[in-house]
KENUPA-677289 format. One record per atom (N, C-alpha, C): residue in one letter; x, y, z. Coordinates in steps of 0.001 Angstrom, whole numbers, plus 524288, in hexadecimal, padded with zeros to 5 digits. Example, Ala and Ser with C-alpha at 12.3 -4.5 7.8 and 13.67 -1.06 7.14 Angstrom:
2
a833867E9C681E78
a8300C7EE6C81E78
a833907F31C81E78
s832327F73681BA8
s835667FBDC81BE4
s832648001E81EBE
***
This chain:
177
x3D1042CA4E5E1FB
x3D2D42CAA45DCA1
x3CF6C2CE645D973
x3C9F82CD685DA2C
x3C7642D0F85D6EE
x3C9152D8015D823
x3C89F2D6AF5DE44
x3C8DB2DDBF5DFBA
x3CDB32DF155DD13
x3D1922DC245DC95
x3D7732DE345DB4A
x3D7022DF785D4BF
x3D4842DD2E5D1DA
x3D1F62DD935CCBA
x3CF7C2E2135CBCE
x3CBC92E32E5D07E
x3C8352E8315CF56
x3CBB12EC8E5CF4D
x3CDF52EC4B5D39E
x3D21A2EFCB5D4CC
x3D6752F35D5D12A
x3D7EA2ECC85CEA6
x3DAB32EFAA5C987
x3D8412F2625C528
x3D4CB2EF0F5C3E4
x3D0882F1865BF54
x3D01A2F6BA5C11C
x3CF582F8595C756
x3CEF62FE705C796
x3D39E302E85C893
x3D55E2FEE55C8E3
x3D9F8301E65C60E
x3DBEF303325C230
x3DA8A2FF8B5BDAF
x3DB1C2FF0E5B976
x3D6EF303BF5B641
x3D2A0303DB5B881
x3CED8307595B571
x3D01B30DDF5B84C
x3D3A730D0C5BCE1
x3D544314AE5BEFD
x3D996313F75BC55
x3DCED310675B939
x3E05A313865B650
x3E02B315125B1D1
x3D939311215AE5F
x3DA183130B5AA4A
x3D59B318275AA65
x3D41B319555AD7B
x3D11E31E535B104
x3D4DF322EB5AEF3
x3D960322115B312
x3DE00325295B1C3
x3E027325C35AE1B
x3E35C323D55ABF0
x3E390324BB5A74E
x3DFBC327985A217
x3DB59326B45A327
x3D588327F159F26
x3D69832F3B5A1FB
x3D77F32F665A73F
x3D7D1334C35A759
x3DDCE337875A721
x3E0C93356E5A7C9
x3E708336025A4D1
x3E3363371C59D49
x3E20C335A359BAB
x3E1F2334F559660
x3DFC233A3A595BC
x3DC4133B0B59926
x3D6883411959A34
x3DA413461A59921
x3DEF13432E59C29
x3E226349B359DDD
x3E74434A4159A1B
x3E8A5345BE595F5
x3EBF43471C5932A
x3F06634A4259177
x3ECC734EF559355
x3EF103553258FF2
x3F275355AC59578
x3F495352705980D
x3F7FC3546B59E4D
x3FEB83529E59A97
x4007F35667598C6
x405BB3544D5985C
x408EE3528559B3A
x40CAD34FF859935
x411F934FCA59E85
x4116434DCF5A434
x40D6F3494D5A2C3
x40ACD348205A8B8
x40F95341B45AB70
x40DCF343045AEF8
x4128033CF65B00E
x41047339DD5B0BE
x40A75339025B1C8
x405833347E5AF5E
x4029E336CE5AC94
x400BD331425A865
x3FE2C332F65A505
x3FD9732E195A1B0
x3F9F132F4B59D79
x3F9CC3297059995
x3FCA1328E559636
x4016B326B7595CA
x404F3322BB59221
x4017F31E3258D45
x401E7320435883C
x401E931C81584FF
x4062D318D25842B
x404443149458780
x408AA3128F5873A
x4096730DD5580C4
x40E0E30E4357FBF
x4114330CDF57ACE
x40DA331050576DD
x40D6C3145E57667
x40CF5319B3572A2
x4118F31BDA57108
x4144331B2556C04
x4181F31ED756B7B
x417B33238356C8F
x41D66325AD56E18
x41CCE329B356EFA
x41DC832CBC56B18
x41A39331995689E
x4196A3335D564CC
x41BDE33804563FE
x41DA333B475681B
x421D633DEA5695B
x427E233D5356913
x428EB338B6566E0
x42DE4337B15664B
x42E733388D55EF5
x42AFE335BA55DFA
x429C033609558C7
x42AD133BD555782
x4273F33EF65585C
x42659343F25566A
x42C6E347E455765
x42D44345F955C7B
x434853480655F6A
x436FF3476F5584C
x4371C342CF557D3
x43B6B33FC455355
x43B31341F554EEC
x4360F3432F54D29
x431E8343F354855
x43443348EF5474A
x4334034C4954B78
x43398352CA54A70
x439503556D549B6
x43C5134F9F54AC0
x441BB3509954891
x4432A3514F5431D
x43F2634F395412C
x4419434CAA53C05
x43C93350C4537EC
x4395934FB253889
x4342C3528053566
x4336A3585653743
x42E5635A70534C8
x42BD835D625350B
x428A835DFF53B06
x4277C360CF53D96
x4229D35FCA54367
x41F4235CB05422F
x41CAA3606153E42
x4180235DDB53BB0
x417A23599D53B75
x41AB23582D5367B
x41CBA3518353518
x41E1034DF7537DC
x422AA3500653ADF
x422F834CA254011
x420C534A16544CB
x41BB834E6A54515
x4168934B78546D5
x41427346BF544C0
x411DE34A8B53F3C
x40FD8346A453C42
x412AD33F1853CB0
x416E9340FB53C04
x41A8833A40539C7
x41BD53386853FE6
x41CA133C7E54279
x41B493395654881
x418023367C54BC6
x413F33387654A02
x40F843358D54A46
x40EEB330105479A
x40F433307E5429F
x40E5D32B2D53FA4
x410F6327D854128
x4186932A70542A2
x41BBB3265B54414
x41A1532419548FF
x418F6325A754C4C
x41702324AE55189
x413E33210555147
x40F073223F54D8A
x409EB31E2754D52
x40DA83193854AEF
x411203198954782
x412803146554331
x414443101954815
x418833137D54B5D
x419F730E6054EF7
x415D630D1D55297
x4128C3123F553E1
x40ECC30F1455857
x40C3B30A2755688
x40ADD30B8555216
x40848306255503D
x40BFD3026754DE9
x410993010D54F33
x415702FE3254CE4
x415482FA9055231
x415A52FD36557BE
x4173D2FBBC55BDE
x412632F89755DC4
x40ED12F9A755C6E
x409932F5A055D56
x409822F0A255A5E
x40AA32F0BF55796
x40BB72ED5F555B1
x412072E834554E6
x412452E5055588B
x416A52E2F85597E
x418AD2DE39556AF
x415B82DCB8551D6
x416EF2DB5E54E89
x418E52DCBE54ABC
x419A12E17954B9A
x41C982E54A54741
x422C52E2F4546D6
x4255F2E0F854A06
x42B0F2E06E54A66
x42CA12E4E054E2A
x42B572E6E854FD0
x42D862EB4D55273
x42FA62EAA055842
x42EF02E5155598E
x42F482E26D56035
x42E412DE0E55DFF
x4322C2DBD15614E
x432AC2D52356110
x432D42D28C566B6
x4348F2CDD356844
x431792CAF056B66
x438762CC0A56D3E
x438132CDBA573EE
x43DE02CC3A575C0
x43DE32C816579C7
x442572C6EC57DA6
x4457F2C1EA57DD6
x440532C1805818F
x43E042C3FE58613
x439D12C305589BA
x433802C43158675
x435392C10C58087
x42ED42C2CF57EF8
x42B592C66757E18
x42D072CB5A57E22
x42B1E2CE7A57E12
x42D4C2D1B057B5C
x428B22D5FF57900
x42AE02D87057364
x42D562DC68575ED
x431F92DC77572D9
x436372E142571DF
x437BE2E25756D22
x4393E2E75756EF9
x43A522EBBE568D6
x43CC42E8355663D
x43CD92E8F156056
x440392E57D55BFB
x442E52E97F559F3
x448352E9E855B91
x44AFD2EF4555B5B
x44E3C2EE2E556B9
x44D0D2E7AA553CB
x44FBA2E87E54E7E
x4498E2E7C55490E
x445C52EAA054C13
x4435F2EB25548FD
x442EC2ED7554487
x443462EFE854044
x443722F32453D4D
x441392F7AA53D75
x43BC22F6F353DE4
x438AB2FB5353DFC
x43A902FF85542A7
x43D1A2FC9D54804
x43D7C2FF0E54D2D
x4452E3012A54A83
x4470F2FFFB54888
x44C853010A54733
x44B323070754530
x448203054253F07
x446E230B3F53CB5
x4436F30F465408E
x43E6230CAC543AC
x43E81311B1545F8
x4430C3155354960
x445FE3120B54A0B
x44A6D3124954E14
x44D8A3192D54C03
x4505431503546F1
x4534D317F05443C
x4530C31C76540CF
x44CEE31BF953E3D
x44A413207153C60
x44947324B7540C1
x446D03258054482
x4433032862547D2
x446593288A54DDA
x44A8F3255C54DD8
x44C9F3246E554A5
x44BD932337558A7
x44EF03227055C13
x44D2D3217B5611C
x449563212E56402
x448063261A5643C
x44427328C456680
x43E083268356532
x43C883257E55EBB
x43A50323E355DDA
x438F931E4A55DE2
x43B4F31B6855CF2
x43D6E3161756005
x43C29313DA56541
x43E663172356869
x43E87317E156CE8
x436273183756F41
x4340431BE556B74
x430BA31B2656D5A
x42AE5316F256CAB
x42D0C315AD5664D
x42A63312305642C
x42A9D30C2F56870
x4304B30B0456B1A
x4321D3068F56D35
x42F1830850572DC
x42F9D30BDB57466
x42DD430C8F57910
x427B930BEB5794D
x424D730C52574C9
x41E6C30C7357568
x41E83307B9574D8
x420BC3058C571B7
x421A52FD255723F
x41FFB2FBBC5754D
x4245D2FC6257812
x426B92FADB57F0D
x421642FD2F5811B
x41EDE3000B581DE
x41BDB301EC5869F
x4157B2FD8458416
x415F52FCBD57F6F
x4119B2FAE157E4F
x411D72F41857F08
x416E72F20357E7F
x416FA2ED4357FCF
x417C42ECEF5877C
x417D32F06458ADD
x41A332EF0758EFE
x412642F13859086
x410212F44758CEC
x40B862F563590B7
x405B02F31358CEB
x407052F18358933
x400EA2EF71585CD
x404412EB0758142
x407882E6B558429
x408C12E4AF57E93
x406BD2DFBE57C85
x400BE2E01D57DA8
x3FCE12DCAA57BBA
x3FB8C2E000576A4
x3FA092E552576E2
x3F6D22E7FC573AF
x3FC0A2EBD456FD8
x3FEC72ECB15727D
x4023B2F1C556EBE
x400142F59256D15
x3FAA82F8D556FCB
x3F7FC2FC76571A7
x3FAC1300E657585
x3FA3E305C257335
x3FB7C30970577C5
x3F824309D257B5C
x3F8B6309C357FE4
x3F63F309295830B
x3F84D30D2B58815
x3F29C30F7858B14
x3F2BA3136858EBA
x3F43B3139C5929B
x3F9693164C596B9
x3F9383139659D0F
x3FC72318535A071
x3F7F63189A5A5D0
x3F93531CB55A7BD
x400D931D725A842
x401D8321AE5A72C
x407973225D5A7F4
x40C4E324D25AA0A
x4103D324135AD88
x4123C3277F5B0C2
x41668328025ABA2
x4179A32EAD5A9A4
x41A4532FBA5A618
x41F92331165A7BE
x42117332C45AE0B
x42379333F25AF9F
x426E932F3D5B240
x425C53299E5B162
x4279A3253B5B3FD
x427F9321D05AD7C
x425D6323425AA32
x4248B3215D5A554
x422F731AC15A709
x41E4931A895A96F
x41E19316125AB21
x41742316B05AC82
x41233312685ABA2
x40E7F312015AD2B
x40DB03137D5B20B
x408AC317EF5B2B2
x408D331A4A5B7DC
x405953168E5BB11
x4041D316D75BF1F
x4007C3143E5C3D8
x3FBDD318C05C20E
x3F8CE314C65C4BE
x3F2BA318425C4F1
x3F36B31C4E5CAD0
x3F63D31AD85CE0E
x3F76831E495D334
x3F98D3227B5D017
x3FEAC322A35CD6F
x40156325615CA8E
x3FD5B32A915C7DA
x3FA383287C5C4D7
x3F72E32ACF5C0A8
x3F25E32DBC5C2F1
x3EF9432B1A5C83B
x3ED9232C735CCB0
x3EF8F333BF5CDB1
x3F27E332005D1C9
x3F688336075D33E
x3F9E433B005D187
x3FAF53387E5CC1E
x3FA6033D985C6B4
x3F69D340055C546
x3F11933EE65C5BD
x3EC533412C5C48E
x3EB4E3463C5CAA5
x3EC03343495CEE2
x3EAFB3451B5D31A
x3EFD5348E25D55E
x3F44A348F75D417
x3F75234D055D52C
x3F62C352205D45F
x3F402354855CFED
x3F24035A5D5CF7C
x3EE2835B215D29A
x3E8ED357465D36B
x3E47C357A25D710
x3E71035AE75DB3F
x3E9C0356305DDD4
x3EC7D357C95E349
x3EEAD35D585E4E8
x3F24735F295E168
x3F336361D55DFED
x3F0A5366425DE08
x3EB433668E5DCE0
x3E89036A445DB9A
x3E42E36CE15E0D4
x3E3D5367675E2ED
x3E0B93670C5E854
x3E3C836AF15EBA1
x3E978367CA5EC79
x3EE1C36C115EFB8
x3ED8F371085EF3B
x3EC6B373005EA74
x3ED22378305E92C
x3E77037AD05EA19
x3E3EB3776B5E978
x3DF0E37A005EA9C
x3DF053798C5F247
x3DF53377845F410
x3E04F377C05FA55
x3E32E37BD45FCDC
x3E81C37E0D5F97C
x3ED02381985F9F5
x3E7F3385885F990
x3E5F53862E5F57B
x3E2A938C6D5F36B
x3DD1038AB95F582
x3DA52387EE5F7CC
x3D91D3882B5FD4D
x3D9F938A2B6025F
x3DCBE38819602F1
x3E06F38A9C60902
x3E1F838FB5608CE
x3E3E1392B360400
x3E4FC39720603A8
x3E071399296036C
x3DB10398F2603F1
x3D57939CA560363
x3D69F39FDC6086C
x3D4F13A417608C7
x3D3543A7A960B9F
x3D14D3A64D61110
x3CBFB3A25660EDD
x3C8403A009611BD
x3CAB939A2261637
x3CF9139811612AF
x3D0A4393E861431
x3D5AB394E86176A
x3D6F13994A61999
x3DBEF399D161AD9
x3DB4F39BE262160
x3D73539AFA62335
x3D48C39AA36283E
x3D4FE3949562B29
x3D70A3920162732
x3D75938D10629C9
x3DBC438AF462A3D
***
């Protein structure tokens, strides 16, 4: 029992290893692992909506604020914003008011993402209603494995090794063998 304990714990400390260097390398766009804030609105939807209607400028600006107003709306679940459904557990209160007008003011889209950071925060921290960090397959939209996240780090290595072996073999010196 203990070894199976240790075991996990070390696992537990190479993923948050990983991740700490997922975090290092940030600036990698468009990656298909990577770190997910998970239940973070997405702030890009906002700004999509925003820049319809406003100025760039402005539309930043009020995108932002709007963004922050629900993040901190959705942490808080005493707000009315989710109520208790038939298996106990909180679900959207879709005749809420506040969730109607964002609805109908701002759309879908926006909606859509406010409900969705909910959902990810009650299905992954809903003791705390904290965003919280976790390695992520973006391309499965689903929590990656540490093999996963492993293996994404080590694919270009491999790959770089390959190519240094290729321009090896092609030396002058090495082509006697």
């Amino acid at each position: 029992m203990k070894k199976a304990r240790r075991t996990d714990d070390e696992l537990q400390e190479a993923r948050k290893e990983l991740m700490t260097g997922f975090n290092d390398i940030r600036s990698v766009h468009f990656a298909n692992i990577g770190i997910k804030k998970i239940g973070e609105i997405n702030e890009k939807v906002f700004k999509d909506t925003l820049i319809k209607r406003l100025p760039s400028e402005e539309a930043e600006v009020e995108a932002r604020k709007l963004c922050c107003l629900w993040q901190e709306k959705i942490k808080h679940t005493e707000s009315g914003l989710f109520r208790i459904g038939d298996d106990n557990r909180l679900v959207i209160n879709e005749d809420d008011e506040l969730l109607r007008n964002l609805k109908n003011e701002w759309g879908d889209e926006i909606y859509a993402a406010v409900t969705t950071a909910w959902l990810e925060l009650e299905e992954y921290n809903p003791s705390g209603y904290d965003v919280v960090s976790d390695l992520w397959n973006f391309k499965e939209n689903r929590s990656a494995t540490l093999k996963e996240g492993v293996s994404y780090i080590f694919t270009p290595l491999k790959t770089l090794k390959r190519k240094r072996e290729i321009e090896h073999d092609s030396l002058p010196c090495a082509m006697g063998k």
